[in-house]
VMD Tcl script that builds the backbone (N, CA, C; Angstrom):
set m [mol new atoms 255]
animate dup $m
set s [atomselect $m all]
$s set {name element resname resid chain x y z} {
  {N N UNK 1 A 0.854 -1.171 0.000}
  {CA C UNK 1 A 0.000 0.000 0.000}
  {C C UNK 1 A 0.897 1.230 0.000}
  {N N UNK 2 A 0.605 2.438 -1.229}
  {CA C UNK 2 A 1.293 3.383 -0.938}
  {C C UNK 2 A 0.418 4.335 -0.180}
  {N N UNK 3 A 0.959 5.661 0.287}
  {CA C UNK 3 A 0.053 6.635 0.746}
  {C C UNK 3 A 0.514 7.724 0.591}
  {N N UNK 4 A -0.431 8.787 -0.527}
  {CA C UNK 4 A 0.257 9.466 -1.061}
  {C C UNK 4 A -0.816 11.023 -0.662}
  {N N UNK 5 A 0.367 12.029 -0.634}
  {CA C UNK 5 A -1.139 13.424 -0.230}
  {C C UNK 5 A -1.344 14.279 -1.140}
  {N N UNK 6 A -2.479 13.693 -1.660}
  {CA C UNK 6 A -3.316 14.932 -2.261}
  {C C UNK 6 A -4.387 16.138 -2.481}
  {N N UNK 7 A -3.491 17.232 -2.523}
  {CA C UNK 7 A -4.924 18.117 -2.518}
  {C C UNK 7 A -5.648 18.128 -1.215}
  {N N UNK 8 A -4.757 18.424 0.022}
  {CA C UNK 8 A -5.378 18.431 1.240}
  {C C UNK 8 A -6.043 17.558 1.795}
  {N N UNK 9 A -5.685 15.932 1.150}
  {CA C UNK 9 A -6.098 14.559 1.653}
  {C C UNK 9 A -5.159 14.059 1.325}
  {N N UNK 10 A -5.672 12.707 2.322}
  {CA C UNK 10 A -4.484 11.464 1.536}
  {C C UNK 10 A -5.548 10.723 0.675}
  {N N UNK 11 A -4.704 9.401 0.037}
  {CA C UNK 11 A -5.061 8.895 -0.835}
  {C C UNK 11 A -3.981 7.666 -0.606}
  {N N UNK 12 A -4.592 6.756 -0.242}
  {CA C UNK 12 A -4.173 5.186 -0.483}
  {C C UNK 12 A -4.403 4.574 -1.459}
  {N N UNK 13 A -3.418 4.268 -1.934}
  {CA C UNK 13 A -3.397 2.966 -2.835}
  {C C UNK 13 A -2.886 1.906 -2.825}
  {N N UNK 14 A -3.910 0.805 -3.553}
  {CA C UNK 14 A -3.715 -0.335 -2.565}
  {C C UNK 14 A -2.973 -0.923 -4.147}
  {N N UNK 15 A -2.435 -2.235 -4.326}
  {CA C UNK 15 A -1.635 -2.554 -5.279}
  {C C UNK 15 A -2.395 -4.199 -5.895}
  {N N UNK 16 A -3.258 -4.158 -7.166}
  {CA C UNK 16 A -4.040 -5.619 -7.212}
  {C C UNK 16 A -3.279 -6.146 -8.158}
  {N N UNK 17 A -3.524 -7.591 -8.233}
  {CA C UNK 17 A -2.809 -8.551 -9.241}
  {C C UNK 17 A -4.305 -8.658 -10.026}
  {N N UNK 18 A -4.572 -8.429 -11.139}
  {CA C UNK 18 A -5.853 -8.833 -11.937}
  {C C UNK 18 A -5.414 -9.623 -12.814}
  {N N UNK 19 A -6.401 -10.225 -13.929}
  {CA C UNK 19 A -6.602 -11.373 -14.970}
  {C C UNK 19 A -7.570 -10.444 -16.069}
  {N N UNK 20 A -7.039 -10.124 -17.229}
  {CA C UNK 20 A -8.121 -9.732 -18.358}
  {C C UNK 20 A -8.189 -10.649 -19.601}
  {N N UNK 21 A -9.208 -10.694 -19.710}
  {CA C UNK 21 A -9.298 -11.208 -21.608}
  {C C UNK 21 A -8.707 -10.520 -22.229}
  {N N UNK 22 A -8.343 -11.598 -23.024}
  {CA C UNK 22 A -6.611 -10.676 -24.336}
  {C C UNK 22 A -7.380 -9.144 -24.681}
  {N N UNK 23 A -8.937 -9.533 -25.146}
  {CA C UNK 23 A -9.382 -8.645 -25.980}
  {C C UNK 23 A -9.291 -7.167 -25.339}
  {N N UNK 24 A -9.567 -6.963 -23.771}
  {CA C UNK 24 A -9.624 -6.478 -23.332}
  {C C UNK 24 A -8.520 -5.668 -22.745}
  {N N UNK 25 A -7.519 -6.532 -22.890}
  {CA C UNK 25 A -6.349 -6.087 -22.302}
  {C C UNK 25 A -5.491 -5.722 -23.491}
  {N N UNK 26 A -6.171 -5.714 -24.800}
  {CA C UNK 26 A -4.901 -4.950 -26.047}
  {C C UNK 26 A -6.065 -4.070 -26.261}
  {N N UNK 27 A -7.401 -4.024 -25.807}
  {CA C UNK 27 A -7.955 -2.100 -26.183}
  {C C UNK 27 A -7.770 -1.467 -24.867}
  {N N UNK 28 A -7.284 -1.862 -23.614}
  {CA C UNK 28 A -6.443 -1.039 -22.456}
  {C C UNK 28 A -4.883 -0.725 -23.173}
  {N N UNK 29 A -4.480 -1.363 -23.554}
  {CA C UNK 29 A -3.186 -0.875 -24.098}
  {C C UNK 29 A -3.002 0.001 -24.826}
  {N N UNK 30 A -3.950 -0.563 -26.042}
  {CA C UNK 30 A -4.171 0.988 -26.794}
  {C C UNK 30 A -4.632 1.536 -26.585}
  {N N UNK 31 A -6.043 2.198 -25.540}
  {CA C UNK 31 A -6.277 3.507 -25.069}
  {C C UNK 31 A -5.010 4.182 -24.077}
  {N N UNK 32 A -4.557 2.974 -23.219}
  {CA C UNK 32 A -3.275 3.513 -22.583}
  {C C UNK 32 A -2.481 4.675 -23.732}
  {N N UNK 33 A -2.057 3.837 -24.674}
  {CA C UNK 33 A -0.997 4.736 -25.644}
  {C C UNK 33 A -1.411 5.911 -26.314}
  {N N UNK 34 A -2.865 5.438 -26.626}
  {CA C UNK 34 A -3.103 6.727 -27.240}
  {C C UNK 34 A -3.687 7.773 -26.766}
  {N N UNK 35 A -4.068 7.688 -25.020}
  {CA C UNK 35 A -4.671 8.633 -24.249}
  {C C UNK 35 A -3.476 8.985 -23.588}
  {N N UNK 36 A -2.392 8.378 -23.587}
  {CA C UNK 36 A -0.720 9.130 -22.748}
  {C C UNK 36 A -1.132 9.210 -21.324}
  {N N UNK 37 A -2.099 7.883 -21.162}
  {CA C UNK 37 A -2.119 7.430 -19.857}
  {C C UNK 37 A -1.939 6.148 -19.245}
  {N N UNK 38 A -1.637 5.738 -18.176}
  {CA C UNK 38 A -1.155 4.812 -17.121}
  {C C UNK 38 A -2.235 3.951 -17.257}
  {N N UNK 39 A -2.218 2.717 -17.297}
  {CA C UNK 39 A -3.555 1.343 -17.476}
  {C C UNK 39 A -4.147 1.424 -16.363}
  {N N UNK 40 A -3.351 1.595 -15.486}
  {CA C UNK 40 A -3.841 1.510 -13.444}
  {C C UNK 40 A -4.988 2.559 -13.323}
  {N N UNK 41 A -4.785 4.028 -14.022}
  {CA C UNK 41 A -5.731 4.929 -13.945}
  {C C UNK 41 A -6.930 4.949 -14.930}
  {N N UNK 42 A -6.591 4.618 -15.981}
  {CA C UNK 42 A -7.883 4.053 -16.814}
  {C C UNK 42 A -8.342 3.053 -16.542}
  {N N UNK 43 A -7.838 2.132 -15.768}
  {CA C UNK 43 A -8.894 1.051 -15.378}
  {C C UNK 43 A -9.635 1.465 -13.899}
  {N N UNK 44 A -8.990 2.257 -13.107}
  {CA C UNK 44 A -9.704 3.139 -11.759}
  {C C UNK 44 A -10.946 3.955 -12.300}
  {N N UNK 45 A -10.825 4.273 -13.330}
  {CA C UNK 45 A -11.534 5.426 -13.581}
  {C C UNK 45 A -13.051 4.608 -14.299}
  {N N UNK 46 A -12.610 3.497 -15.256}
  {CA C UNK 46 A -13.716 2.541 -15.727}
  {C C UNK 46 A -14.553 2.122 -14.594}
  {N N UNK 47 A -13.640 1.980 -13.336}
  {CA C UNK 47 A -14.749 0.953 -12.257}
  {C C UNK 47 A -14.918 1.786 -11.311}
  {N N UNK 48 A -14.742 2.841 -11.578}
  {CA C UNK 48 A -15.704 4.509 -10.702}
  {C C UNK 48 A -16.830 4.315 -11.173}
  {N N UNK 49 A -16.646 4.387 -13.210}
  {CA C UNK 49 A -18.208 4.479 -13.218}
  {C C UNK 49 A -19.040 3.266 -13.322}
  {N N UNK 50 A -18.233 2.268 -13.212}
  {CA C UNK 50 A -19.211 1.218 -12.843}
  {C C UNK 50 A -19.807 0.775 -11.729}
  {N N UNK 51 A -18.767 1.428 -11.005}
  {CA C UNK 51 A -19.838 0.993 -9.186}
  {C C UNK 51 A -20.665 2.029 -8.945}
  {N N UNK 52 A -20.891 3.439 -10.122}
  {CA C UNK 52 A -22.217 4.057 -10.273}
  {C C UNK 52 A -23.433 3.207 -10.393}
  {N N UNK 53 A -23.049 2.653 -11.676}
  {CA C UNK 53 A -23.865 1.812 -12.132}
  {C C UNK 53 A -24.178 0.567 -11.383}
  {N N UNK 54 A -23.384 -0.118 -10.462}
  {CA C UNK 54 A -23.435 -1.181 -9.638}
  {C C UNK 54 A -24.663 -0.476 -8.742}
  {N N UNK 55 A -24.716 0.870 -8.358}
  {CA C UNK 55 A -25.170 1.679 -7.008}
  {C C UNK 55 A -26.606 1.676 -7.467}
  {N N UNK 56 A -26.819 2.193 -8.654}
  {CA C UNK 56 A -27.980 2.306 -9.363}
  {C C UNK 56 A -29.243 1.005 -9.502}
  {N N UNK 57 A -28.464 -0.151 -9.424}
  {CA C UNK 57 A -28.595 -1.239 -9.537}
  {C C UNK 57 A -28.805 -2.296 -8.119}
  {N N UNK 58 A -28.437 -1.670 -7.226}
  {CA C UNK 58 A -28.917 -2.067 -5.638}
  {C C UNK 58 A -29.769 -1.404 -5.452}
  {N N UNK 59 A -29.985 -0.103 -5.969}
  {CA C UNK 59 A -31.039 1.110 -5.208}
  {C C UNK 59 A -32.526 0.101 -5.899}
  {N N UNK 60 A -32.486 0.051 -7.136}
  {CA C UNK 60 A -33.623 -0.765 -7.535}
  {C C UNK 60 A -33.897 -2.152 -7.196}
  {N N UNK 61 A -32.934 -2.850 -6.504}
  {CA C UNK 61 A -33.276 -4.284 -6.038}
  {C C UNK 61 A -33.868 -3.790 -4.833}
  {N N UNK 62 A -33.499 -2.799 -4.061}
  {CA C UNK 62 A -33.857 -2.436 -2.489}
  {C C UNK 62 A -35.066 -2.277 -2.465}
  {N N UNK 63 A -35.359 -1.365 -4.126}
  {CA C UNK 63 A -36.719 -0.543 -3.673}
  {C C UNK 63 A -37.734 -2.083 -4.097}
  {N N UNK 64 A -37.212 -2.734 -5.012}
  {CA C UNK 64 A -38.356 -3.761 -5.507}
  {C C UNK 64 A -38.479 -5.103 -4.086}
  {N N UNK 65 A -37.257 -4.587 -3.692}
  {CA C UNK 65 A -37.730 -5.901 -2.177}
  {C C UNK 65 A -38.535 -4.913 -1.094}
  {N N UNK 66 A -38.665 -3.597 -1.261}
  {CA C UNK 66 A -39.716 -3.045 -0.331}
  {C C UNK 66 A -40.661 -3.093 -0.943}
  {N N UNK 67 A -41.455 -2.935 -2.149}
  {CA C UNK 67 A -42.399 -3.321 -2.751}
  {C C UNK 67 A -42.879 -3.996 -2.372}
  {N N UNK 68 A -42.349 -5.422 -2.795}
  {CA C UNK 68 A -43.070 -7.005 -2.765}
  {C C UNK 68 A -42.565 -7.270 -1.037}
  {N N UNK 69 A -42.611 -6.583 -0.378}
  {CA C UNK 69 A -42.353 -6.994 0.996}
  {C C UNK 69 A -41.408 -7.743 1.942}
  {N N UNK 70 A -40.162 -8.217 0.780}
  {CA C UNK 70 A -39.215 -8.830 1.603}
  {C C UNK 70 A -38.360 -7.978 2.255}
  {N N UNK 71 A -38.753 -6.301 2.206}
  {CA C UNK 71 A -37.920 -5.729 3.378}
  {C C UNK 71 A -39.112 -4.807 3.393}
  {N N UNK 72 A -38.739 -4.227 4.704}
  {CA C UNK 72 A -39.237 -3.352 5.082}
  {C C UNK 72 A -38.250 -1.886 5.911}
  {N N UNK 73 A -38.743 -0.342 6.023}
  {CA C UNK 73 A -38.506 0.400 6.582}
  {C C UNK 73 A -38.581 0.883 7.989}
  {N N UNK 74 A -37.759 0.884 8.379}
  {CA C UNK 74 A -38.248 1.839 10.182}
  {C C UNK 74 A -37.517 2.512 9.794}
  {N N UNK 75 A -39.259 3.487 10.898}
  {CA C UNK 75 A -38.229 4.729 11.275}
  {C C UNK 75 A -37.754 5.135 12.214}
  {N N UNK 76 A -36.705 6.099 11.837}
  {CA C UNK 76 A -34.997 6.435 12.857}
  {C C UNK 76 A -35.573 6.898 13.628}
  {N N UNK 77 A -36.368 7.223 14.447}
  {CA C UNK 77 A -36.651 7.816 15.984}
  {C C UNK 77 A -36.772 5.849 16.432}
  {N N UNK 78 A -37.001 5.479 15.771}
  {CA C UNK 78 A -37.328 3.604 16.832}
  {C C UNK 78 A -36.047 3.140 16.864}
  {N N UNK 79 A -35.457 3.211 15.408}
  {CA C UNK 79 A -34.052 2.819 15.433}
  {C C UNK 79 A -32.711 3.396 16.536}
  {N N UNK 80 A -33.145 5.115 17.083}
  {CA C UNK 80 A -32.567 5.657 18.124}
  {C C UNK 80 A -32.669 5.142 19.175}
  {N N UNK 81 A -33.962 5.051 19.160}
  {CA C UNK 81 A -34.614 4.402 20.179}
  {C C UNK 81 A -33.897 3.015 20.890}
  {N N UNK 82 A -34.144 2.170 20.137}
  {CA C UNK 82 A -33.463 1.105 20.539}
  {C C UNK 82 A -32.225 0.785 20.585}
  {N N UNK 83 A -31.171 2.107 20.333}
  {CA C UNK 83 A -29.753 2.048 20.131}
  {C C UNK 83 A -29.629 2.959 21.317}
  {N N UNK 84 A -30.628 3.225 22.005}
  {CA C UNK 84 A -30.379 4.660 23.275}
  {C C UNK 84 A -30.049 5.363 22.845}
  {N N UNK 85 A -29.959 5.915 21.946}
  {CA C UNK 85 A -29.615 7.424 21.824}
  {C C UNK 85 A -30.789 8.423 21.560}
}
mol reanalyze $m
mol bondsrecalc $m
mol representation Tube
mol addrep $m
């Protein structure tokens, strides 16, 4: 793990070993080369916006299991409540 400060924060980075399909891993290469950027940051930046999309994608399983009733809501004055505060 490095830890590096930016911009009046830090910023950890952690260091992964991944596995890509060829296909995938020679159009990272060539956007690498031809965007005159680092693979590590174009692939950070791909799975930013995919855990948008991951986020987008729980919010609608949540809301369709409150729907059909396999969850339900309380509310935070009970939840205080029973945490004492």
């Amino acid at each position: 793990m490095r830890i590096i400060y930016c911009r009046g924060r830090l910023n950890m980075q952690v260091r992964h070993n991944i596995t890509l399909d060829e296909d995938v891993s020679k159009e990272l290469d060539t956007m690498a080369k031809e965007l005159g950027e680092k693979k590590s940051k174009i692939i950070e930046k791909a799975l930013t916006v995919y855990f948008d999309l991951l986020d987008l994608k729980v919010v609608k399983k949540r809301m369709k299991d409150l729907e059909e009733g396999r969850d339900k809501l309380i509310d935070a004055e009970e939840v205080w409540k029973n945490l004492g505060i």
